[in-house]
VOTOR-87140 format. One record per residue (C-alpha): x negated, y negated, z negated; residue in one letter. Coordinates in steps of 0.5 Angstrom, whole numbers, always signed. Last residue first. Layout:
<vexnu <X, Y, Z>, "a">
...
//
This chain:
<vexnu <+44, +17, -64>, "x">
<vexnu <+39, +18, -70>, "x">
<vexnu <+41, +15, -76>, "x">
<vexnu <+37, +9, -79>, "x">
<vexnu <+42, +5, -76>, "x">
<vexnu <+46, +5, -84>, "x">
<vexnu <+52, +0, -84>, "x">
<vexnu <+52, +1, -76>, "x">
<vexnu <+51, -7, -73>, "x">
<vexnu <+46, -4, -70>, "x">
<vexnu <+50, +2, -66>, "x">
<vexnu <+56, -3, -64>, "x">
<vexnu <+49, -9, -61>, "x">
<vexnu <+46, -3, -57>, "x">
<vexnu <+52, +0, -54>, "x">
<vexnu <+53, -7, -53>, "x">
<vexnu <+47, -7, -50>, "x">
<vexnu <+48, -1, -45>, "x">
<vexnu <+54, -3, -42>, "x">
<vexnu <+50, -10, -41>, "x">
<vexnu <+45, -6, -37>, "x">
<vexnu <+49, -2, -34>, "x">
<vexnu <+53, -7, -31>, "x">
<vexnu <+46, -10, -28>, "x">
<vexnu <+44, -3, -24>, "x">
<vexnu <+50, -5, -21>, "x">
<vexnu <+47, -8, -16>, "x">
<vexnu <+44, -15, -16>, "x">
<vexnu <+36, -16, -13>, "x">
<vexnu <+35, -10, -10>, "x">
<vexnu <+29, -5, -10>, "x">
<vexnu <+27, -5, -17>, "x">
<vexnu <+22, -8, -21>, "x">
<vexnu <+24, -11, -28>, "x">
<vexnu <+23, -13, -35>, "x">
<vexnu <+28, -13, -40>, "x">
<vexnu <+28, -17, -46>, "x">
<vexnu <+34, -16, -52>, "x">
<vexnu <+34, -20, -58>, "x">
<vexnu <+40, -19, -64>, "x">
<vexnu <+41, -23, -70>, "x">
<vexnu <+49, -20, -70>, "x">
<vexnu <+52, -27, -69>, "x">
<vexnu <+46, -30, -66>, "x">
<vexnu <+46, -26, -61>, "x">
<vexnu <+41, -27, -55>, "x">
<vexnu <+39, -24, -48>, "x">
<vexnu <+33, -24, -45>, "x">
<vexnu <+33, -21, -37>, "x">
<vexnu <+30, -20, -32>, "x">
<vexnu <+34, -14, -28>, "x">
<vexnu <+32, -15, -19>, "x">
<vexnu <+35, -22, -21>, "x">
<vexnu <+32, -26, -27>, "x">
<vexnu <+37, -27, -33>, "x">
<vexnu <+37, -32, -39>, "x">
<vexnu <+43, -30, -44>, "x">
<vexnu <+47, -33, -50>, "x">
<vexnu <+52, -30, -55>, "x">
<vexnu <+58, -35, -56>, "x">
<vexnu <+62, -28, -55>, "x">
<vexnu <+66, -30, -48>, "x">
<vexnu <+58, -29, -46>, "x">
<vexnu <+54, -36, -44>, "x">
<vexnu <+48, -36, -38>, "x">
<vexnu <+44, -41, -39>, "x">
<vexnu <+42, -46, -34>, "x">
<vexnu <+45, -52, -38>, "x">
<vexnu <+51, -48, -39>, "x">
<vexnu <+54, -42, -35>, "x">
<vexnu <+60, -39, -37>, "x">
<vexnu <+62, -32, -38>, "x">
<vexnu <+70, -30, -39>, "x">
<vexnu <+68, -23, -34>, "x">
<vexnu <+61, -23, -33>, "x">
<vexnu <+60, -15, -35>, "x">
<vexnu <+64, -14, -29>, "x">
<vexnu <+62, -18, -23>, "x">
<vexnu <+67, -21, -21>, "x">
<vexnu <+67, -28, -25>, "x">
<vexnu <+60, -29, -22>, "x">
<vexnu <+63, -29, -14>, "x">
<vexnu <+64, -37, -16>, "x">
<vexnu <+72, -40, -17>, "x">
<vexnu <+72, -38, -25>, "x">
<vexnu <+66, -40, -27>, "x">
<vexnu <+67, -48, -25>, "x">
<vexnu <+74, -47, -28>, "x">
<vexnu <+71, -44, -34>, "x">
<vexnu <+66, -51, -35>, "x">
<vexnu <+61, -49, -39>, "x">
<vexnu <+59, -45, -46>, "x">
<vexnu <+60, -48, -53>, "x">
<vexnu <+54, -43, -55>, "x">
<vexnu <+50, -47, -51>, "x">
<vexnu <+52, -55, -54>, "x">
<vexnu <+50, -51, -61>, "x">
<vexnu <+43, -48, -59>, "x">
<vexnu <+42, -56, -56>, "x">
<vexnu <+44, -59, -62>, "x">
<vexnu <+40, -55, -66>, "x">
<vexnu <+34, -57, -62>, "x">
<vexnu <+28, -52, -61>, "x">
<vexnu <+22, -51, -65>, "x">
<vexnu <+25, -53, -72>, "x">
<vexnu <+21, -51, -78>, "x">
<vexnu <+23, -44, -83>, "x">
<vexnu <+19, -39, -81>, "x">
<vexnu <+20, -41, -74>, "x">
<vexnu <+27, -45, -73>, "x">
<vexnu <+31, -46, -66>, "x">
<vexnu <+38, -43, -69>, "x">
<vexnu <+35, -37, -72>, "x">
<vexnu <+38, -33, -65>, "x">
<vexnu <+34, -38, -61>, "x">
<vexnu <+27, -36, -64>, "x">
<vexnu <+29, -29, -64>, "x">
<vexnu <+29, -31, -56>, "x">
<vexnu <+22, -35, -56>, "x">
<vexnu <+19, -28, -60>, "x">
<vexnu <+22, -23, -55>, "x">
<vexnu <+20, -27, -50>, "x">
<vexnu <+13, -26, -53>, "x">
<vexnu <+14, -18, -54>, "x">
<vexnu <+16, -18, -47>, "x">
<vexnu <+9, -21, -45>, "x">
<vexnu <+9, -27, -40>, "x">
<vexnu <+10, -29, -33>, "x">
<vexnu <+15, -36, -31>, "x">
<vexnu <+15, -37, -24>, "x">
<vexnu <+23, -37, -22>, "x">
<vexnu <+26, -44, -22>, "x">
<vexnu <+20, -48, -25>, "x">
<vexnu <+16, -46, -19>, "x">
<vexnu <+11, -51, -22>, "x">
<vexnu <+8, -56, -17>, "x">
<vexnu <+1, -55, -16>, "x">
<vexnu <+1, -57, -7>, "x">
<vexnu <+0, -51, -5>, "x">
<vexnu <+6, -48, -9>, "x">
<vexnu <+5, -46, -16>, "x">
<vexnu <+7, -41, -20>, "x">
<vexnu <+7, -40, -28>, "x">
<vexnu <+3, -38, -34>, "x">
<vexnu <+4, -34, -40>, "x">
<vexnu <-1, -36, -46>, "x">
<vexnu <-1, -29, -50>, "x">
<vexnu <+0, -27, -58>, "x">
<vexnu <+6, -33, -57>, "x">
<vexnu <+8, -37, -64>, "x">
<vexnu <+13, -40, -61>, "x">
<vexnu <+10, -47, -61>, "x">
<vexnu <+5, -48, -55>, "x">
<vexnu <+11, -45, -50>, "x">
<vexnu <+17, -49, -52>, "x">
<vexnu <+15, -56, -52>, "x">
<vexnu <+8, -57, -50>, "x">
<vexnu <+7, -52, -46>, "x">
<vexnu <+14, -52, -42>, "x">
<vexnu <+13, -60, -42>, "x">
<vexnu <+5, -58, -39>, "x">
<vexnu <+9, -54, -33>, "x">
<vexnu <+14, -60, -31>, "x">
<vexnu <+7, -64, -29>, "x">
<vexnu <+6, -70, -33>, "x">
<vexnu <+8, -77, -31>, "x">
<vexnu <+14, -77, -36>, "x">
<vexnu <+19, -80, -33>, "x">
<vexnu <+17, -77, -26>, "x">
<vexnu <+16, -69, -30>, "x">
<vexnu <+23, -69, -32>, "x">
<vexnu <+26, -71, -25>, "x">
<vexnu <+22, -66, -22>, "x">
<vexnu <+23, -61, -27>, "x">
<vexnu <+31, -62, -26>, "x">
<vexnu <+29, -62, -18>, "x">
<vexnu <+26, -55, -19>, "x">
<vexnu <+32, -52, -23>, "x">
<vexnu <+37, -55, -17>, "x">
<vexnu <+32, -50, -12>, "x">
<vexnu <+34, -44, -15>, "x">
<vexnu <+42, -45, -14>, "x">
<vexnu <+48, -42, -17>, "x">
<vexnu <+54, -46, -14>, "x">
<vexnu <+59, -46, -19>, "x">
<vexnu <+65, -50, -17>, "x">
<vexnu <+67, -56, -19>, "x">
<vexnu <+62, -62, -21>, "x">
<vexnu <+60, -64, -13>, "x">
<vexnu <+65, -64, -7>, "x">
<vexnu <+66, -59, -2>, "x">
<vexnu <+62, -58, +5>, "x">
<vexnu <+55, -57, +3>, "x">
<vexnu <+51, -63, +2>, "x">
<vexnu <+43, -62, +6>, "x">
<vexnu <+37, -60, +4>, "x">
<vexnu <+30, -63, +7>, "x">
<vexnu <+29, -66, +2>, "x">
<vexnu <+28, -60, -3>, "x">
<vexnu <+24, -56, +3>, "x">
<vexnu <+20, -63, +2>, "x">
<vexnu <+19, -62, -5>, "x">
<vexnu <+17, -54, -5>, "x">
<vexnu <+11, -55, +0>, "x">
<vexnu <+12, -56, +7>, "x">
<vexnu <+8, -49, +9>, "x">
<vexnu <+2, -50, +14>, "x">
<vexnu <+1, -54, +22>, "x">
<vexnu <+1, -46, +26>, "x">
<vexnu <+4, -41, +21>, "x">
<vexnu <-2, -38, +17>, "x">
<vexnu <+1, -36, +10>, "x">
<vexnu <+6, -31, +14>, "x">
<vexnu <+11, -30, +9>, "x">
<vexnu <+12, -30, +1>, "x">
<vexnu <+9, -35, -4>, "x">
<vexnu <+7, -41, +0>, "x">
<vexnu <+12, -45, -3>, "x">
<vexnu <+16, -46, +4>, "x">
<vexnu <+16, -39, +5>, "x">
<vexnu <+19, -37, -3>, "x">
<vexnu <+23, -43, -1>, "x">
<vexnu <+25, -40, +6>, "x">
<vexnu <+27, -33, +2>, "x">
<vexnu <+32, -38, -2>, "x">
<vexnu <+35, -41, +5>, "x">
<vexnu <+37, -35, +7>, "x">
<vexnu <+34, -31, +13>, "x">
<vexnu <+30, -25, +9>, "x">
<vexnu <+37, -24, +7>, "x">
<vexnu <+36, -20, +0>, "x">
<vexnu <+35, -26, -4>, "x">
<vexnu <+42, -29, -1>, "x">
<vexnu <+42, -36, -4>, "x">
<vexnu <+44, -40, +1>, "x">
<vexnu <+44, -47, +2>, "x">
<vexnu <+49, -53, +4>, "x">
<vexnu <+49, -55, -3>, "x">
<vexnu <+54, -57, -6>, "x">
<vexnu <+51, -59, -13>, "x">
<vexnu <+56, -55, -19>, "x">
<vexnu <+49, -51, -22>, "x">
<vexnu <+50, -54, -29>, "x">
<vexnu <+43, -58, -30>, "x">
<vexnu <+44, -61, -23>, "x">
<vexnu <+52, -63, -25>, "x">
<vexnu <+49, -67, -30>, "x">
<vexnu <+43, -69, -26>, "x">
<vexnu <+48, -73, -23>, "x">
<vexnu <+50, -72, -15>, "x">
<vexnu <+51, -77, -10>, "x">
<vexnu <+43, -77, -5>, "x">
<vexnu <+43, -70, -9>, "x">
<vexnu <+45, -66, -2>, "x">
<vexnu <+39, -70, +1>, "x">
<vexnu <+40, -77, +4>, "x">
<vexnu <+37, -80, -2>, "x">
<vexnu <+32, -74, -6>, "x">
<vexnu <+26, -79, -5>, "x">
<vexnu <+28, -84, -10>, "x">
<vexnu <+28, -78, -16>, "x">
<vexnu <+30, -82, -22>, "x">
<vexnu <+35, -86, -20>, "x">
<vexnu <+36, -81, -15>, "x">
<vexnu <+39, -76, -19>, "x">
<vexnu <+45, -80, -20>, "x">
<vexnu <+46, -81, -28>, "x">
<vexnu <+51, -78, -32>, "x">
<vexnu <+45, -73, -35>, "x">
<vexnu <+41, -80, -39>, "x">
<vexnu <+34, -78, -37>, "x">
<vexnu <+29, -81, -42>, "x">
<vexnu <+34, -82, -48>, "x">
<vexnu <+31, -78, -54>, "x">
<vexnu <+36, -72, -53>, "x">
<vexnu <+35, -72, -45>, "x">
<vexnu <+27, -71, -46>, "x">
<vexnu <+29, -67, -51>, "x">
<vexnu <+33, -61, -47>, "x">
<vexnu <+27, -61, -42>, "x">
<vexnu <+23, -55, -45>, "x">
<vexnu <+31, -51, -46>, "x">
<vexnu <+31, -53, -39>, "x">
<vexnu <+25, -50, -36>, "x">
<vexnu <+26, -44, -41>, "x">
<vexnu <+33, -42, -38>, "x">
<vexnu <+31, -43, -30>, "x">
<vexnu <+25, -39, -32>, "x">
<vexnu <+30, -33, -34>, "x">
<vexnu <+30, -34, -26>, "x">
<vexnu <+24, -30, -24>, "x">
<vexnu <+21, -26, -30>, "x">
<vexnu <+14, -25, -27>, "x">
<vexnu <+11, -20, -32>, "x">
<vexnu <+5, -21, -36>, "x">
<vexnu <+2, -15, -39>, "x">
<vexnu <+1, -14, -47>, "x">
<vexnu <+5, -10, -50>, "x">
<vexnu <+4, -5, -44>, "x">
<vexnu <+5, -4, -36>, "x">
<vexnu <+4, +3, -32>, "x">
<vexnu <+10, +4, -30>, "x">
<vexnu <+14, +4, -36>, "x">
<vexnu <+14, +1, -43>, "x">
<vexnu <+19, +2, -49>, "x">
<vexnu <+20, -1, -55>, "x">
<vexnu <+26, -1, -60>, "x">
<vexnu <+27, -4, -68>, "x">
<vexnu <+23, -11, -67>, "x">
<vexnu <+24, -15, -73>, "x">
<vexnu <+27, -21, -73>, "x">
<vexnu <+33, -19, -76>, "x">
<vexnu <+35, -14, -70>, "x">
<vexnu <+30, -14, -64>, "x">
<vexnu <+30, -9, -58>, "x">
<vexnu <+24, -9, -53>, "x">
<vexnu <+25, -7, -46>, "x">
<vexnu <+19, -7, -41>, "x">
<vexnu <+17, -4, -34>, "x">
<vexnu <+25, -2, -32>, "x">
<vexnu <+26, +1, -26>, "x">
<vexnu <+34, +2, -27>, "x">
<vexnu <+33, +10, -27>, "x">
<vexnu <+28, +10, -32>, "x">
<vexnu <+32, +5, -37>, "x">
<vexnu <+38, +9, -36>, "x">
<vexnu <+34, +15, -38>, "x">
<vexnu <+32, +13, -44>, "x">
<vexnu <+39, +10, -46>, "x">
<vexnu <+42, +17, -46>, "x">
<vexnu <+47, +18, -40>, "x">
<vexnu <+55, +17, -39>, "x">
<vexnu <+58, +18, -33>, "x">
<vexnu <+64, +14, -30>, "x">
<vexnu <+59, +11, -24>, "x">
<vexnu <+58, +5, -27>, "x">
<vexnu <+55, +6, -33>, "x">
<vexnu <+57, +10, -40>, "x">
<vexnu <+51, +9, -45>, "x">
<vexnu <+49, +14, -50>, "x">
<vexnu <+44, +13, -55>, "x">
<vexnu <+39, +18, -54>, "x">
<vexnu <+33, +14, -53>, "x">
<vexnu <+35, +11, -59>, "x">
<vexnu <+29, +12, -65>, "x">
<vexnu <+29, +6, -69>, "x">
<vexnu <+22, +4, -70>, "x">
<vexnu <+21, -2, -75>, "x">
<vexnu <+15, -6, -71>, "x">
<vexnu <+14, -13, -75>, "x">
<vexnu <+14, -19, -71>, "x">
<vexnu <+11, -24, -74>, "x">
<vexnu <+9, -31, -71>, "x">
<vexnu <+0, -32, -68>, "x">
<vexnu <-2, -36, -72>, "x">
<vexnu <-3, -44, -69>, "x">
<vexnu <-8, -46, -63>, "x">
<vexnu <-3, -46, -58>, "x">
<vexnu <+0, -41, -53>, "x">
<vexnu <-3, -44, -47>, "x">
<vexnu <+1, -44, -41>, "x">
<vexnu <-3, -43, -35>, "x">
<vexnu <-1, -46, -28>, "x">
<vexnu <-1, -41, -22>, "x">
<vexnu <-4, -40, -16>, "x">
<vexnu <-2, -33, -12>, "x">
<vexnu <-4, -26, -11>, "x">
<vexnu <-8, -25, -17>, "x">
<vexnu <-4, -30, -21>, "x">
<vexnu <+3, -24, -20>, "x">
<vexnu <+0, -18, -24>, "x">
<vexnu <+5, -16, -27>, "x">
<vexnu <+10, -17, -21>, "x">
<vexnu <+5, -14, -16>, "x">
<vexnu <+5, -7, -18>, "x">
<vexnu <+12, -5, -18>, "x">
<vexnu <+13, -12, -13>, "x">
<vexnu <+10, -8, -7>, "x">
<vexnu <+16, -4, -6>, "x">
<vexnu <+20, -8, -7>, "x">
<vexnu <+19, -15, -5>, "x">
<vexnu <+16, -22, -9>, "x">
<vexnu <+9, -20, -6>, "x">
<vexnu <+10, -18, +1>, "x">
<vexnu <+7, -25, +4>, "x">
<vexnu <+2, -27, -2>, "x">
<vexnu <+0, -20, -1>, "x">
<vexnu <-1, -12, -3>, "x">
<vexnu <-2, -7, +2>, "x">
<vexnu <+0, +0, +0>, "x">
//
């Protein structure tokens, strides 16, 4: 198998490439900071048999389901302990893992700030603080509607059509294709200019796409004159207690893939995610805004939910979508990568779950069976003595 820039994001190449994304691309590195490393004891529980029902009607061991959905890690966290660790495909607790669209997740939970102490108002246009957007689809958007994916774009996000507009970003960033076209690649900003306004208004639909992340991470890294990567450093990454830096793609001009470029341990997702589920604390200090946590668990507009494809899919049935993370009808919380990354957060039952992955397809029903799984998860350690074999 030849392995490339060019086939890098693609099944079969990505069972390799996936946690081992910086020595085929650029990349910026986050570095984890100078405090302690945050503890995150291990108290194994033994739910390899855990029986999960998944979408053909039969009912099978949770090992088994983690095998057939190309699982590389799934770590299991209840009450800031980790209670359930498996690797496959050759990666380990400290492999990197490109985490796809959980990036989107963590991007804006670093930026959350910047909107608290004022500095981007979310009722303002887009081109207030990004002049050259005018004539593309955010010429009238608000960074509201950016931050809630409800843009009309005239795009599509078909990941597994090597024609759509999504598959042409990896292209235009150098990060999939033929990397020697006549005259060189456009770059992420100037494929975001170059977008157009759907038919349909703003503000009313759901329309999930990866390029609205990157255009948040523009405007957050023009008011702040740094690069949208330092701001993921500095407010979340630097502050988790992280055994590993995790780093982050560029295109050819060092702009961060702040829609899908983030790689990093499960265990250190883990960490950020068990972080969440205590209400943004570490050891007692505030690491993220409550208010953030808070505005997430009151999820987004149902009406915008209820017109995208998403409200079809089983597993989303009464989820909303809010500041670019995914909220369940139970007020927990996920960030979710296609072809099956994944941290999903409940606070209520102080519940973490990471999933890494590299499969053949983007969304398949593999997706049920995850979620199928993690309610079997929650119900058994929720159980008043999970100690117990399943």
């Amino acid at each position: 198998m030849t392995i490339t820039a060019s086939n890098g994001f693609y099944y079969p190449e990505n069972r390799w490439s996936w946690q081992h994304m910086n020595h085929l691309y650029p990349t910026a590195s986050l570095d984890k900071g100078a405090g302690a490393v945050s503890s995150l004891p291990v108290a194994l529980l033994n739910l390899d048999n855990l029986p999960v029902k998944v979408s053909d009607g039969q009912t099978l061991p949770l090992k088994q389901v983690l095998a057939d959905t190309f699982t590389d890690a799934f770590v299991v966290v209840k009450d800031g302990k980790i209670v359930y660790e498996k690797y496959f495909n050759g990666q380990n607790a400290r492999s990197r893992h490109q985490m796809m669209s959980v990036t989107k997740s963590i991007s804006a939970t670093a930026i959350y700030p910047l909107i608290k102490q004022g500095k981007i108002d979310p009722g303002e246009k887009v081109t207030t603080y990004v002049p050259e957007l005018a004539g593309s689809a955010w010429d009238d958007a608000t960074v509201d509607q950016v931050l809630n994916m409800t843009v009309s774009l005239d795009y599509t996000e078909d990941y597994d059509d090597p024609h759509s507009g999504f598959n042409q970003y990896l292209q235009a960033m150098n990060l999939a294709g033929d990397n020697h076209e006549p005259g060189g690649r456009k770059g992420m900003r100037a494929f975001l200019q170059s977008i157009k306004k759907g038919q349909g208004p703003h503000g009313q639909i759901l329309f999930y796409a990866t390029p609205n992340t990157d255009v948040l991470c523009w405007i957050a890294a023009r008011v702040t004159g740094q690069p949208a990567y330092q701001l993921i450093e500095k407010n979340v990454w630097s502050k988790i207690g992280a055994e590993r830096d995790a780093y982050i793609l560029l295109d050819q001009y060092n702009t961060p893939f702040c829609g899908a470029g983030l790689n990093a341990t499960a265990r250190d997702l883990a960490r950020f995610g068990n972080i969440m589920a205590e209400g943004g604390k570490l050891n007692g200090r505030q690491i993220i805004s409550p208010s953030f946590i808070a505005t997430l668990q009151q999820g987004g507009s149902h009406q915008a939910f209820e017109q995208s494809h998403f409200s079809h899919l089983p597993f989303m049935k009464n989820w909303t979508y809010k500041d670019q993370w995914w909220i369940s009808s139970n007020h927990a919380f996920a960030a979710i990568g296609i072809y099956g990354q994944t941290i999903y957060v409940d606070p209520a039952e102080k519940v973490v779950i990471v999933k890494q992955t590299s499969r053949k397809v983007a969304m398949n029903r593999d997706d049920n069976d995850f979620f199928s799984a993690v309610a079997v998860i929650i119900k058994w350690l929720g159980q008043p003595d999970p100690q117990k074999t399943p």
